[in-house]
Backbone as numpy.savetxt, mean C-alpha at the origin, in Angstrom:
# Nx Ny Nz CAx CAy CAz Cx Cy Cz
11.02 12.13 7.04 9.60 12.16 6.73 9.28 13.45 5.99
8.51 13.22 5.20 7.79 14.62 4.56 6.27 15.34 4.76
6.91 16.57 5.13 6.06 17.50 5.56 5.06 17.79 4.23
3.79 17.97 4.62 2.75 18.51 3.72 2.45 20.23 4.51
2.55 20.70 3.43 2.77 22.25 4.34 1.56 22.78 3.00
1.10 22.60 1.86 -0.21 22.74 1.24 0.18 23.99 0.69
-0.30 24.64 -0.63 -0.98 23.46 -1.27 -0.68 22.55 -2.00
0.92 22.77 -2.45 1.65 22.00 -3.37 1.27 20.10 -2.52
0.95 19.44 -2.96 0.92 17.82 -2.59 1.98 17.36 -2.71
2.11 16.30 -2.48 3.30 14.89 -2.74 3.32 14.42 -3.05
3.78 14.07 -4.39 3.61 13.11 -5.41 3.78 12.23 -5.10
2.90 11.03 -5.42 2.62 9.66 -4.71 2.59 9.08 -5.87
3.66 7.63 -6.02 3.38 6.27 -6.65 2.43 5.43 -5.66
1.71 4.72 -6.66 1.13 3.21 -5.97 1.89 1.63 -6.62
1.83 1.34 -5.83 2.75 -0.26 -6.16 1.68 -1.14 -5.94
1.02 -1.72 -7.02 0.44 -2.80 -7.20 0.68 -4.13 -7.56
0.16 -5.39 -7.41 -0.15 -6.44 -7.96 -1.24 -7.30 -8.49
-2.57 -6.41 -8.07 -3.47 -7.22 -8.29 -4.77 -5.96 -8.57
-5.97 -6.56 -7.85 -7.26 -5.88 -8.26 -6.82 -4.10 -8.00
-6.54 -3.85 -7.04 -6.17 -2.43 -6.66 -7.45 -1.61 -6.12
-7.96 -2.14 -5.51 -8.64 -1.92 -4.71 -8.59 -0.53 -4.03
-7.36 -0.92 -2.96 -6.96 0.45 -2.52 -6.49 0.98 -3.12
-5.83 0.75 -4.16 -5.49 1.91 -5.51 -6.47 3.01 -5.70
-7.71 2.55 -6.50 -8.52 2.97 -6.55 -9.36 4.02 -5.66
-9.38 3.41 -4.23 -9.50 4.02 -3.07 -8.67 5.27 -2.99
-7.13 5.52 -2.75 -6.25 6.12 -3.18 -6.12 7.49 -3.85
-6.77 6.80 -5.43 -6.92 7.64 -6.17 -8.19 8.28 -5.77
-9.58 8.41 -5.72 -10.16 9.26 -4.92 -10.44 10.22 -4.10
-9.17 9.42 -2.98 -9.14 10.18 -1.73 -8.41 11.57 -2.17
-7.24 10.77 -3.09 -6.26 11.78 -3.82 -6.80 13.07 -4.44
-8.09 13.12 -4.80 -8.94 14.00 -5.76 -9.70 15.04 -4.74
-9.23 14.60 -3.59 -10.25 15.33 -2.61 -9.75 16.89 -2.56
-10.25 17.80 -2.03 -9.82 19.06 -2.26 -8.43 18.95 -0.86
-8.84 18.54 0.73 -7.81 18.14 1.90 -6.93 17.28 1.79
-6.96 16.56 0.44 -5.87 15.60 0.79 -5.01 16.05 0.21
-3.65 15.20 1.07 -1.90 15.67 1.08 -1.41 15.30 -0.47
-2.12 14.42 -0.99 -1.06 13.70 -2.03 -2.05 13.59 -3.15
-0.68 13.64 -4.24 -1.26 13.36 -5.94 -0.70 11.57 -6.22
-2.02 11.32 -6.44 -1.16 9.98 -7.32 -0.96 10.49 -9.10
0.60 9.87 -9.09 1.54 10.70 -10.60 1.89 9.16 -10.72
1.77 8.51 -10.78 2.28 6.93 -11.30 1.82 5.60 -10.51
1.62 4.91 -11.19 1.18 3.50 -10.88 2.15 2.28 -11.45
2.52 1.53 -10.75 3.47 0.68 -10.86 3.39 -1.02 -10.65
3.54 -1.69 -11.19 3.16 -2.96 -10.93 4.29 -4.01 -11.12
3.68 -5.08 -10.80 4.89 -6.32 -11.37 4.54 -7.26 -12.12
2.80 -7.05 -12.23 2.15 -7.84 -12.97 1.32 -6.90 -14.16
1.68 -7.61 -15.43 0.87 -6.61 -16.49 -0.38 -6.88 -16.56
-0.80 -8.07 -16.09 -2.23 -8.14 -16.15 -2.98 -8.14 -15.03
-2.69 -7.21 -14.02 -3.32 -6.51 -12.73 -4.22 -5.89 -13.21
-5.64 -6.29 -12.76 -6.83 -5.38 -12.78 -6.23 -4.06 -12.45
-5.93 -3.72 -11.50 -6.23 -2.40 -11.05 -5.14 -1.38 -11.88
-4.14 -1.39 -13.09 -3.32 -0.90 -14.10 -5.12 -0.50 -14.61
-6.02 -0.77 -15.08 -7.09 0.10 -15.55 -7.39 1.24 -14.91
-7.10 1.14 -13.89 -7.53 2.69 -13.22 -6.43 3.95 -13.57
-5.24 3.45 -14.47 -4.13 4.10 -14.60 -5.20 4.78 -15.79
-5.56 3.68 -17.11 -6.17 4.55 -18.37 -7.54 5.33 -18.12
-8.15 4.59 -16.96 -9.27 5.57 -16.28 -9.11 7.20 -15.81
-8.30 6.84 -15.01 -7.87 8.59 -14.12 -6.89 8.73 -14.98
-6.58 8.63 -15.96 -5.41 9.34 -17.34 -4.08 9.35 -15.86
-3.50 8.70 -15.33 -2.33 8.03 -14.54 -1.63 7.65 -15.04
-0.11 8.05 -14.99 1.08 7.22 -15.55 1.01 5.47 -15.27
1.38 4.88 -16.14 1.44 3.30 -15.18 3.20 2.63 -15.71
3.57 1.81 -15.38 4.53 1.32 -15.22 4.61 -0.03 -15.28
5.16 -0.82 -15.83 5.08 -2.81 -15.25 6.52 -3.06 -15.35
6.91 -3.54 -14.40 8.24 -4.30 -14.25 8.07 -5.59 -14.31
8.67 -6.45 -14.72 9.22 -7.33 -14.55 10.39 -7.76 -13.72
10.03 -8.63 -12.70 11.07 -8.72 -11.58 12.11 -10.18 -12.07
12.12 -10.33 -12.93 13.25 -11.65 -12.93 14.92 -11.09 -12.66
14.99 -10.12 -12.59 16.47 -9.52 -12.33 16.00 -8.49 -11.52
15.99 -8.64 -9.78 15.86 -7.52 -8.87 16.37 -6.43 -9.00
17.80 -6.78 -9.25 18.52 -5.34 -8.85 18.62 -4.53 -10.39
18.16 -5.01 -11.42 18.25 -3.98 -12.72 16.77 -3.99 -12.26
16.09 -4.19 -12.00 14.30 -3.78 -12.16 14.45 -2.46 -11.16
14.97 -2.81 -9.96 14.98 -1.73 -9.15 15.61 -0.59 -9.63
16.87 -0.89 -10.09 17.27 0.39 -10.34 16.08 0.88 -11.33
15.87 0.36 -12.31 14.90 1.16 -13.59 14.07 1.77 -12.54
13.42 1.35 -11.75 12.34 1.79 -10.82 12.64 2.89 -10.46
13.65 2.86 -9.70 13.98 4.04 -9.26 14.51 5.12 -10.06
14.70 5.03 -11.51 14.96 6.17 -12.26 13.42 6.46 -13.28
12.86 5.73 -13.07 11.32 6.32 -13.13 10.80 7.13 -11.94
11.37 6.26 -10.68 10.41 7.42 -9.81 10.98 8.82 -9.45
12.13 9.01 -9.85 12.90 10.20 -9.76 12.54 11.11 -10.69
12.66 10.55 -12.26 11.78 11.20 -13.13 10.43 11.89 -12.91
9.73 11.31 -12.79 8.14 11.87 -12.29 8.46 12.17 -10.87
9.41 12.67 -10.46 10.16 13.66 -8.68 8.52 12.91 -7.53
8.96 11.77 -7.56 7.84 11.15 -6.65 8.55 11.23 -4.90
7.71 11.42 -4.02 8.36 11.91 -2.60 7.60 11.07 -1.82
6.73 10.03 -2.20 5.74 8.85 -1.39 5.39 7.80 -2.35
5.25 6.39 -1.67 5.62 5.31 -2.56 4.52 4.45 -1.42
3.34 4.71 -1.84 1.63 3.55 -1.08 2.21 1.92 -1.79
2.36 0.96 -0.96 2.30 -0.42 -1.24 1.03 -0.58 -1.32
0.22 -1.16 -2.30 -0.96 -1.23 -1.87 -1.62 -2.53 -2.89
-1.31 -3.69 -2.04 -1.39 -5.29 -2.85 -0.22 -5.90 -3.89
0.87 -4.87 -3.45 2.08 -5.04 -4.26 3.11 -6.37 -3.45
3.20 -7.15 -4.19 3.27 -8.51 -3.97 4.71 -9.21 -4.02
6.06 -8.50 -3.87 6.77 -8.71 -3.96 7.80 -7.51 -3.17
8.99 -8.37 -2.21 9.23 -7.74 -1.54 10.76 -6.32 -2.29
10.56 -5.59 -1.70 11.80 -4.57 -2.17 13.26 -5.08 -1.05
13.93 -4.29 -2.02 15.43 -4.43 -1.06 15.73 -3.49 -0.38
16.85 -3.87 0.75 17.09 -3.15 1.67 17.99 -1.92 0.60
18.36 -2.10 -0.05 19.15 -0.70 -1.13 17.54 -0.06 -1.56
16.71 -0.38 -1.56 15.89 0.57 -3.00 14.79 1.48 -1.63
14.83 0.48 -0.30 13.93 0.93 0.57 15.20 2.09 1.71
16.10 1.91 1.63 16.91 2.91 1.97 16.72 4.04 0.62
17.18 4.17 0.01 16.72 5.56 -0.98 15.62 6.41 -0.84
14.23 5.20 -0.47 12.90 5.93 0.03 12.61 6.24 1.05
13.89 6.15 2.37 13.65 5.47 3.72 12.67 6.67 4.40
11.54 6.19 4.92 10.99 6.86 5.77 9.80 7.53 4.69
9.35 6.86 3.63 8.49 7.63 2.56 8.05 6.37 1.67
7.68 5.25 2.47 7.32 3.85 1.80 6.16 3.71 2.77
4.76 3.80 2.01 3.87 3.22 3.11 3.14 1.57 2.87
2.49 0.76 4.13 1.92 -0.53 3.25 0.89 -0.44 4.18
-0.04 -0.92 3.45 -1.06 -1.49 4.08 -1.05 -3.32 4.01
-1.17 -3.72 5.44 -1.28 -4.92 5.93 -2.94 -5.78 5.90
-2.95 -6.43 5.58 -4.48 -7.22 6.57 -4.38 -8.35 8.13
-3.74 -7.35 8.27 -3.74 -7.88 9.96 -3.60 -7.04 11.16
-3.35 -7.30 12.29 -2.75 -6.41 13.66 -1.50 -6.00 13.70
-0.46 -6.25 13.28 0.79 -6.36 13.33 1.23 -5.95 14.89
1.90 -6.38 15.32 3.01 -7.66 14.74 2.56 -8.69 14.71
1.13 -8.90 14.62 0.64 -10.32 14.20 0.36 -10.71 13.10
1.00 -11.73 12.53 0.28 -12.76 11.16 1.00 -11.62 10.13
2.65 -11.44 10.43 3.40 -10.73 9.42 2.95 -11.93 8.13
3.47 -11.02 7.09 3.59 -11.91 5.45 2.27 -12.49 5.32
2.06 -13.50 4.63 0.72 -13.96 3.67 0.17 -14.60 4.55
-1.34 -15.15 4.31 -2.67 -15.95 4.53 -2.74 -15.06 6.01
-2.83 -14.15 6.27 -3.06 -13.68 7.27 -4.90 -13.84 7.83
-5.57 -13.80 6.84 -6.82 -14.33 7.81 -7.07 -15.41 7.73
-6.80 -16.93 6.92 -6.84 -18.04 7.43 -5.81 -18.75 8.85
-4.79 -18.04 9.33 -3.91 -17.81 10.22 -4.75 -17.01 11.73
-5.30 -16.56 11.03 -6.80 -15.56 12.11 -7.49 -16.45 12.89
-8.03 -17.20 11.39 -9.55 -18.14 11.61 -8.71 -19.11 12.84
-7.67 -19.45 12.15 -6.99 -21.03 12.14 -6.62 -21.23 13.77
-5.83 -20.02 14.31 -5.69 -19.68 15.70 -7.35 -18.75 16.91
-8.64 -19.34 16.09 -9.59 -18.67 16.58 -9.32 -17.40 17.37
-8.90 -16.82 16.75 -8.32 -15.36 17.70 -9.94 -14.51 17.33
-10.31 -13.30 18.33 -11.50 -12.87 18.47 -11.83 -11.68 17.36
-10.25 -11.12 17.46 -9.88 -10.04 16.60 -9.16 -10.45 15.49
-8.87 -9.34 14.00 -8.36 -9.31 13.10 -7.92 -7.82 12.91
-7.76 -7.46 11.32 -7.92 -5.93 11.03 -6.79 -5.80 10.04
-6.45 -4.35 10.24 -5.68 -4.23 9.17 -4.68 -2.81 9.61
-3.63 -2.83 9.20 -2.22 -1.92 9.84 -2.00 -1.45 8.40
-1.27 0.48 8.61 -0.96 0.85 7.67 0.91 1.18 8.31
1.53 1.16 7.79 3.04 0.98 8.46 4.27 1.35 8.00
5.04 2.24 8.15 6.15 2.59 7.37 7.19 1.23 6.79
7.85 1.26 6.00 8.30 0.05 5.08 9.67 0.35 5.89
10.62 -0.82 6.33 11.97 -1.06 6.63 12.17 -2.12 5.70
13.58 -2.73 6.31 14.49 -3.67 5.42 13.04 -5.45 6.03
12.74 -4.93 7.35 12.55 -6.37 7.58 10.89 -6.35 7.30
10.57 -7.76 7.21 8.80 -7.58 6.43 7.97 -7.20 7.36
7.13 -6.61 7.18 5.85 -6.16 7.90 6.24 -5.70 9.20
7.26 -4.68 9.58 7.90 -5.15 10.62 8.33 -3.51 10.90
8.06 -2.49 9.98 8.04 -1.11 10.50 7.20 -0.27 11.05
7.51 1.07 11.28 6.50 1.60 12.58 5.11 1.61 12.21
4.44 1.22 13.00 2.73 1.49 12.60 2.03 3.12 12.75
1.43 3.23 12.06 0.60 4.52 11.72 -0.42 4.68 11.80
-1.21 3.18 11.80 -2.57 3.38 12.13 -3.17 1.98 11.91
-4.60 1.39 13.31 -4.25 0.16 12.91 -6.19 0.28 12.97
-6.69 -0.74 12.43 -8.20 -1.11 12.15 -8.70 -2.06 12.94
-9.17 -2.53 14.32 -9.59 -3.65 14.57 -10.85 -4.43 14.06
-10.85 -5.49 13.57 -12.32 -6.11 12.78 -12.54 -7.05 13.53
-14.01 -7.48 14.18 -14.50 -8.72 14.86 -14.43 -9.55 14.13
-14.10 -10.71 14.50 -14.33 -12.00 13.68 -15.59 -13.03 14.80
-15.95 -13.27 13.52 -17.40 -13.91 13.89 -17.45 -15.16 14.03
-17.87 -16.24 14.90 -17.77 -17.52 14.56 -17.94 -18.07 13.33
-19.24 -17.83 12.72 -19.11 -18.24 10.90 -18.17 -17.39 10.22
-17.52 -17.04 10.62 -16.29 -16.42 9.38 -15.78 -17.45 9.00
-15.58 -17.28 6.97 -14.56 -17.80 6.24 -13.32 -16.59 6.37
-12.27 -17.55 5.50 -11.47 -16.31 5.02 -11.92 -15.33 3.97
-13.11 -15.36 3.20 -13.72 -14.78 2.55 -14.16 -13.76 3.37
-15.29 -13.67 3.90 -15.87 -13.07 4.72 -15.06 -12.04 5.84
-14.24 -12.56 6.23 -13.46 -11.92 7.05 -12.48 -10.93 6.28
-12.58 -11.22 4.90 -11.26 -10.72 3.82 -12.12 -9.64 3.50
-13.69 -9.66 2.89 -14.16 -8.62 2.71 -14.47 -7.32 3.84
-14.74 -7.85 4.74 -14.98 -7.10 6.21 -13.55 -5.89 6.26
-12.36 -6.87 6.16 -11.09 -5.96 6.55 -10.72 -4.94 5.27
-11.28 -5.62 4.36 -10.92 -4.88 3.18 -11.71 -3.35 3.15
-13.16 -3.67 3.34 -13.84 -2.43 3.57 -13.38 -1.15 4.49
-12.28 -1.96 5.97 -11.94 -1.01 6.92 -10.29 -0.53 6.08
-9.39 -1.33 5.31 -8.53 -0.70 4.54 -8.78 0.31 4.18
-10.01 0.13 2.99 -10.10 1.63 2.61 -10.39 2.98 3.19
-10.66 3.01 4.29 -10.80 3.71 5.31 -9.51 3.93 5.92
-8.87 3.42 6.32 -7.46 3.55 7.39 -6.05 3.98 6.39
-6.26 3.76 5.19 -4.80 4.25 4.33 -5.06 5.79 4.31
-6.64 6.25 4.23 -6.25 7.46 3.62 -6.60 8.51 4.98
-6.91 7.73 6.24 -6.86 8.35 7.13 -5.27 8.28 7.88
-4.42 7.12 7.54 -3.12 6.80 8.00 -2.29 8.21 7.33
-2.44 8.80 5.91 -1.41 9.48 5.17 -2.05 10.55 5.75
-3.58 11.00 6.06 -3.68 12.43 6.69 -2.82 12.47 7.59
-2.96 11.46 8.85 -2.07 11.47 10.23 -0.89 12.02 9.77
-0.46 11.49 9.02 1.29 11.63 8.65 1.77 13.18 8.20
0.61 13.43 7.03 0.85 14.43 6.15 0.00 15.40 6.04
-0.81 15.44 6.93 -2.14 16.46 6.92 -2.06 17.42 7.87
């Protein structure tokens, strides 16, 4: 694990796929005068991810892979993130899983944010899986990355009520709002 000992930060990639939400979030928190980490690159798998704008916004490195060949994408990956000497790697709506080789290299310096409790409703549709099993609770887990999915140590977790009229909409925006809250309080815990 890496120590934040201040003022030098930790250069932080974000791994995206989509709106980037918590990207965005991220990058903010990142700007704060207390926080541990710089975001120095943005990375995706999709080139037409909303949230790659926030790369030409906050003048941010960005990156797009193409994953049809894992193990040459990874490696490139990883000689980009060595290049820009990155020491933290935020999953954050990044939609495709890494390998047990590329998550050993980072081991112990891969964070994700979940939308669930974990160990409940590992992998996708996690709040129609919510609704679907009327469970009372939901939320959202921030969690160190291993070989197996959703399935490393937790760091910090969000509980959200679920309401009888909840959609998965509704319930998606609710948890989403407490995400942005819990990643950048999860990396203080860690690194603050």
């Amino acid at each position: 694990m890496i120590k934040y000992t201040g003022p030098k930060k930790i250069k932080t990639a974000v791994f995206i796929s989509g709106t980037g939400s918590n990207l965005k979030n991220l990058i903010k928190f990142s700007k704060k005068k207390n926080s541990p980490i710089t975001i120095d690159l943005i990375i995706s798998n999709n080139s037409k991810a909303k949230g790659l704008s926030y790369g030409k916004f906050f003048k941010i490195k960005k990156k797009v892979f193409n994953f049809k060949n894992k193990i040459l994408i990874e490696k490139e990956m990883l000689s980009v993130l060595y290049k820009y000497k990155i020491e933290l790697i935020c999953l954050a709506g990044f939609m495709k899983i890494l390998s047990k080789s590329f998550i050993r290299k980072f081991k112990g310096k891969i964070l994700n944010i979940h939308p669930s409790l974990l160990p409940k409703y590992k992998g996708l549709n996690t709040h129609a899986r919510a609704l679907n099993k009327k469970d009372k609770f939901s939320g959202c887990t921030v969690h160190l990355v291993n070989s197996k999915l959703d399935s490393g140590k937790i760091i910090l977790q969000k509980k959200v009520k679920i309401y009888k009229n909840d959609s998965v909409e509704t319930l998606s925006k609710r948890i989403l709002k407490q995400e942005h809250k819990l990643y950048p309080a999860a990396i203080k815990k860690l690194f603050g």
